[in-house]
C-alpha positions as CSV (number, residue, x, y, z in Angstrom):
1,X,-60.9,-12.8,-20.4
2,X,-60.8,-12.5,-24.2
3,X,-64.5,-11.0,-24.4
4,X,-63.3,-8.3,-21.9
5,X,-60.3,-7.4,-23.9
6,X,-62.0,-7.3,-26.6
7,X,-64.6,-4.5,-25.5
8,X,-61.9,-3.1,-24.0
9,X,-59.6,-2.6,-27.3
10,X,-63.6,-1.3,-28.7
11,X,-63.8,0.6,-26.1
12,X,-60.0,2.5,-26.9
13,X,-61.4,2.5,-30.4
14,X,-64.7,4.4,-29.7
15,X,-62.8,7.4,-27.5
16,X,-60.3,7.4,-30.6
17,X,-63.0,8.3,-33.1
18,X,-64.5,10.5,-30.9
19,X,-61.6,12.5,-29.9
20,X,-60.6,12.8,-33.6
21,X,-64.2,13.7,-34.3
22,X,-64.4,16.6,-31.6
23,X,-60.7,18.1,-33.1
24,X,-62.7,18.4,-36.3
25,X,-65.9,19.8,-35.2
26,X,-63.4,22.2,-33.1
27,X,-61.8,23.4,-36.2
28,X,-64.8,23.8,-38.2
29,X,-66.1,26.0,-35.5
30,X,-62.5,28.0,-34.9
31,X,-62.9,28.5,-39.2
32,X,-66.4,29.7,-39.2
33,X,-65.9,31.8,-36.2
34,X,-62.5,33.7,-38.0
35,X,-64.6,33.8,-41.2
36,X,-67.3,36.0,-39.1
37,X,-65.0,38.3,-37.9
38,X,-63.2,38.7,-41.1
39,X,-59.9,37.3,-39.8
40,X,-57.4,35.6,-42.1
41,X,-57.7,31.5,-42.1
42,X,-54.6,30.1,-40.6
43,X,-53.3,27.4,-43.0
44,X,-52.9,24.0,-42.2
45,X,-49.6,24.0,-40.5
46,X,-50.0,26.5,-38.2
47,X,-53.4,24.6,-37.3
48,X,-51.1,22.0,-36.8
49,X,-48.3,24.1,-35.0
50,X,-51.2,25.4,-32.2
51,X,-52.7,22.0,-32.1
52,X,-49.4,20.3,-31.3
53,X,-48.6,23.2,-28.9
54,X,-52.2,22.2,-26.9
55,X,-51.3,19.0,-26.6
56,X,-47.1,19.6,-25.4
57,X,-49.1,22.1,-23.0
58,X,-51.5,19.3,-21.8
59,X,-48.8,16.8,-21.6
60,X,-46.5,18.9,-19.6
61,X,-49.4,19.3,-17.2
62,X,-50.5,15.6,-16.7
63,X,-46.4,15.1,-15.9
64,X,-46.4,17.8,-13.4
65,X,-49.5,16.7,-11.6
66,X,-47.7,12.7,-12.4
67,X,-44.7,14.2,-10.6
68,X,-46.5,15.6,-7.8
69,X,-48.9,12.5,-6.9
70,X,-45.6,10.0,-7.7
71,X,-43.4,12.4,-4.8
72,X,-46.7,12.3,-2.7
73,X,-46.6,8.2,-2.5
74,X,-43.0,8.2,-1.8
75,X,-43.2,10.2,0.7
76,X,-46.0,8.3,1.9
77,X,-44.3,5.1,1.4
78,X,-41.3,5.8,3.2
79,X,-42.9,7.0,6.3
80,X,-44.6,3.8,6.6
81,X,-42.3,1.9,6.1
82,X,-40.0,3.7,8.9
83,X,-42.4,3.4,11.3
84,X,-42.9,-0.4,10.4
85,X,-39.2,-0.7,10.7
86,X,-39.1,1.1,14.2
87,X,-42.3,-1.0,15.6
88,X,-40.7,-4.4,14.3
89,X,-37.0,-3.2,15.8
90,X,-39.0,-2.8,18.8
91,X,-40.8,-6.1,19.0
92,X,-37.6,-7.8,18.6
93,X,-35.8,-6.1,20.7
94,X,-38.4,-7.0,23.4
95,X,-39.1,-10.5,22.1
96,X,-35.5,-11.0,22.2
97,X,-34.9,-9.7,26.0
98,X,-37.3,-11.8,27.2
99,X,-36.1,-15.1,25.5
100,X,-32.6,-14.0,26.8
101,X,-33.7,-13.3,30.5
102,X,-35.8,-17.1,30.2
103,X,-33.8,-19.2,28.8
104,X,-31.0,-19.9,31.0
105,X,-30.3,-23.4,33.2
106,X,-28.7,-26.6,33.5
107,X,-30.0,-29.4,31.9
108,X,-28.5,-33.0,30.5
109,X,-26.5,-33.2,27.3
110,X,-25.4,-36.2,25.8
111,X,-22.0,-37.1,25.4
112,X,-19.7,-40.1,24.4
113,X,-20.6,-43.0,23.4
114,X,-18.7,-46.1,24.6
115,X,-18.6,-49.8,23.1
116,X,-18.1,-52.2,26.1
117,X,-18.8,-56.0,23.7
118,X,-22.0,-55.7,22.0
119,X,-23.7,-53.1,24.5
120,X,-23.2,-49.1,24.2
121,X,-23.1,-46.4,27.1
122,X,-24.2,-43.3,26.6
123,X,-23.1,-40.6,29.0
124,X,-25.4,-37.9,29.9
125,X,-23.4,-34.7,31.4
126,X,-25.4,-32.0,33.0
127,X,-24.3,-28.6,31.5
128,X,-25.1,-25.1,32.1
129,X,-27.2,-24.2,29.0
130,X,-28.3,-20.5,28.2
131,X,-29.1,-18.3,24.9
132,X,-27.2,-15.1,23.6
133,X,-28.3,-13.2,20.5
134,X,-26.6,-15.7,18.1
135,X,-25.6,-18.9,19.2
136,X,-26.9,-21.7,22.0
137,X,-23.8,-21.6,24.4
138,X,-23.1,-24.7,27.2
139,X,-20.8,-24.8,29.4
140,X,-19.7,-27.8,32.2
141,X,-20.2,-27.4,36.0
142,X,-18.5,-27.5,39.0
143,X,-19.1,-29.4,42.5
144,X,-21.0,-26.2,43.8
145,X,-23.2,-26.0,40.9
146,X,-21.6,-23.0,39.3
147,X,-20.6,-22.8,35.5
148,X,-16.8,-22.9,35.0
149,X,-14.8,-23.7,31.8
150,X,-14.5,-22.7,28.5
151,X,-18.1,-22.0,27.0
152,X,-18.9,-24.0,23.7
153,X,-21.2,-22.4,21.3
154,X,-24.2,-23.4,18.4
155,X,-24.4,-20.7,16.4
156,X,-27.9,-20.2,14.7
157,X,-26.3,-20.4,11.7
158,X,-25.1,-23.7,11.8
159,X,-28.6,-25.2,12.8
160,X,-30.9,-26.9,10.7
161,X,-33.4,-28.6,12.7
162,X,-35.1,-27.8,16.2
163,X,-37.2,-30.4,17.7
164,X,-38.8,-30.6,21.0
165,X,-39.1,-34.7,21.7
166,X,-41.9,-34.6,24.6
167,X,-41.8,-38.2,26.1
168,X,-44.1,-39.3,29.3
169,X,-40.8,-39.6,31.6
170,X,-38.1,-37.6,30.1
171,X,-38.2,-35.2,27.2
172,X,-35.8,-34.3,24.9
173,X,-34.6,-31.1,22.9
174,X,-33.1,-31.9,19.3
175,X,-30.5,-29.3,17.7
176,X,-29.4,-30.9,14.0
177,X,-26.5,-28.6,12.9
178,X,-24.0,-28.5,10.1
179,X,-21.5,-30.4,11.5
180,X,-23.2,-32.9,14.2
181,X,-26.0,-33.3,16.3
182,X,-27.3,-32.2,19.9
183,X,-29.3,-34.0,22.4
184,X,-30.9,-31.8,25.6
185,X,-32.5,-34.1,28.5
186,X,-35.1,-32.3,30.3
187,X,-37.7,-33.5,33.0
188,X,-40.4,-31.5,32.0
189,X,-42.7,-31.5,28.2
190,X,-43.4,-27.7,28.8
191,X,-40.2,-26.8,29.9
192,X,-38.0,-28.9,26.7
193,X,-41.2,-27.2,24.5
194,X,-40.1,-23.9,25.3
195,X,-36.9,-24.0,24.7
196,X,-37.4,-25.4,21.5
197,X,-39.8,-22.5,20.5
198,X,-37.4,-20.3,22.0
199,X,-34.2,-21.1,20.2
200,X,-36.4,-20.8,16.9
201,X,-37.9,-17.6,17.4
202,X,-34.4,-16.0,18.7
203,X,-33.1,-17.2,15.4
204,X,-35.7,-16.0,13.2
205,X,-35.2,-12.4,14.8
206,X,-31.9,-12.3,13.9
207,X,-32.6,-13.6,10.1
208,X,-31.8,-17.1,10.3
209,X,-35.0,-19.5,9.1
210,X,-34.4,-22.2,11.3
211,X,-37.3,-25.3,11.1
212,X,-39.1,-25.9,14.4
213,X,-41.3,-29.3,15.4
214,X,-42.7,-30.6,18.4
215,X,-43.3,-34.4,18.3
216,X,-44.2,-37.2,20.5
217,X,-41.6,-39.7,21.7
218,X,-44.1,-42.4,20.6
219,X,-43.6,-40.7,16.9
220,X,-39.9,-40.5,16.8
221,X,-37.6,-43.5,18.0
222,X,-35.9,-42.5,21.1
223,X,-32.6,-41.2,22.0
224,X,-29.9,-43.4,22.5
225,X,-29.9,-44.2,27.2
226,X,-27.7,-44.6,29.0
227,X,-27.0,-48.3,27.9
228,X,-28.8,-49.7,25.2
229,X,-27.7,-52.5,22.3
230,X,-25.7,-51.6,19.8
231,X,-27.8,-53.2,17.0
232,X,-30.7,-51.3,18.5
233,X,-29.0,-47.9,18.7
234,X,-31.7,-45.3,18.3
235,X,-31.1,-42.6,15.4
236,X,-33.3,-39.5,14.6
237,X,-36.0,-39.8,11.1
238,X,-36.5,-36.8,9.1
239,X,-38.9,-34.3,11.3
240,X,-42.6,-35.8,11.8
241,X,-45.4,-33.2,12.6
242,X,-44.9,-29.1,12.7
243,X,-45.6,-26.8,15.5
């Protein structure tokens, strides 16, 4: 690093001398030349005078063509980037349809928790669960299945953690948000690992960085069952191994 400085400043200094050099020898000739044509030698200051004017005329040109190439690259620049705004408006728009139209079904969420002596229930409560562009919205059931109720919302950006928890029976889908946390029963690995890479690609379209992970059951301590001792009440580590 210093030895190439170092020819470079030598470098800077060699053009210097020789540019100085050449304005000489270009003077000498420009004298010689008026002396054999018997014209009258300038004197020094208007060979200053036309020097300085060759080099404002030499400057004003290396701005212009500056100018020129520097409105060039915008232009190009901007045109790029438009069309990498379009394409990636595009891609979300699509990516974001098709997590929509997926994601979408009833599934088990936990509820209360009740103390009966030293043992704790845990009520699972199947919900309708589905996606909209900015929040993970559940809602209860009714006896025929449909959804009915008033529709209680995650918003993406409340959450903090996603994790599928992909057990050999039951798997589970983990939501850590601002205020509490969310527990999503599932029957099937592929189907609670989908929803977990769902929910945090949705959210990273619309600008929220939300952390995913999918982990083995085996590699977190499980969620709290349906009835489990209360000294051995489960509870969530910090997240394990990344997607």
């Amino acid at each position: 690093g210093r030895l190439r400085a170092r020819r470079l400043r030598a470098m800077r200094r060699y053009v210097f001398l020789m540019a100085r050099q050449e304005r000489k020898c270009a003077m000498l000739i420009q004298a010689r030349w008026r002396d054999h044509c018997g014209l009258p030698q300038p004197s020094m200051l208007e060979l200053q005078e036309e020097m300085a004017s060759l080099i404002q005329a030499a400057k004003r040109g290396r701005d212009v063509r500056k100018s020129i190439k520097n409105e060039k690259m915008a232009n190009e620049y901007n045109q790029n980037r438009a069309a990498k705004v379009i394409q990636r408006k595009y891609l979300n728009q699509s990516e974001k349809s098709r997590i929509l139209a997926e994601c979408k079904g009833v599934m088990e969420k936990q509820g209360r928790k009740y103390g009966v002596s030293k043992w704790e229930v845990v009520v699972w409560q199947e919900r309708y669960v589905h996606l909209t562009e900015s929040s993970l919205v559940y809602q209860r059931l009714a006896s025929s299945g449909e959804p009915k109720g008033k529709e209680k919302e995650i918003p993406f950006a409340s959450m903090q953690t996603v994790k599928a928890i992909l057990g050999p029976v039951l798997s589970h889908l983990y939501i850590k948000a601002t205020t509490r946390e969310f527990f999503f029963q599932l029957a099937s690995q592929k189907e609670c690992e989908r929803w977990a890479k769902s929910i945090v690609e949705l959210t990273q379209c619309v600008g929220y960085k939300v952390p995913g992970f999918v982990v083995m059951a085996s590699e977190e301590l499980t969620p709290p069952q349906l009835s489990t001792p209360r000294a051995k009440n489960a509870s969530f580590a910090s997240s394990v191994s990344s997607n």
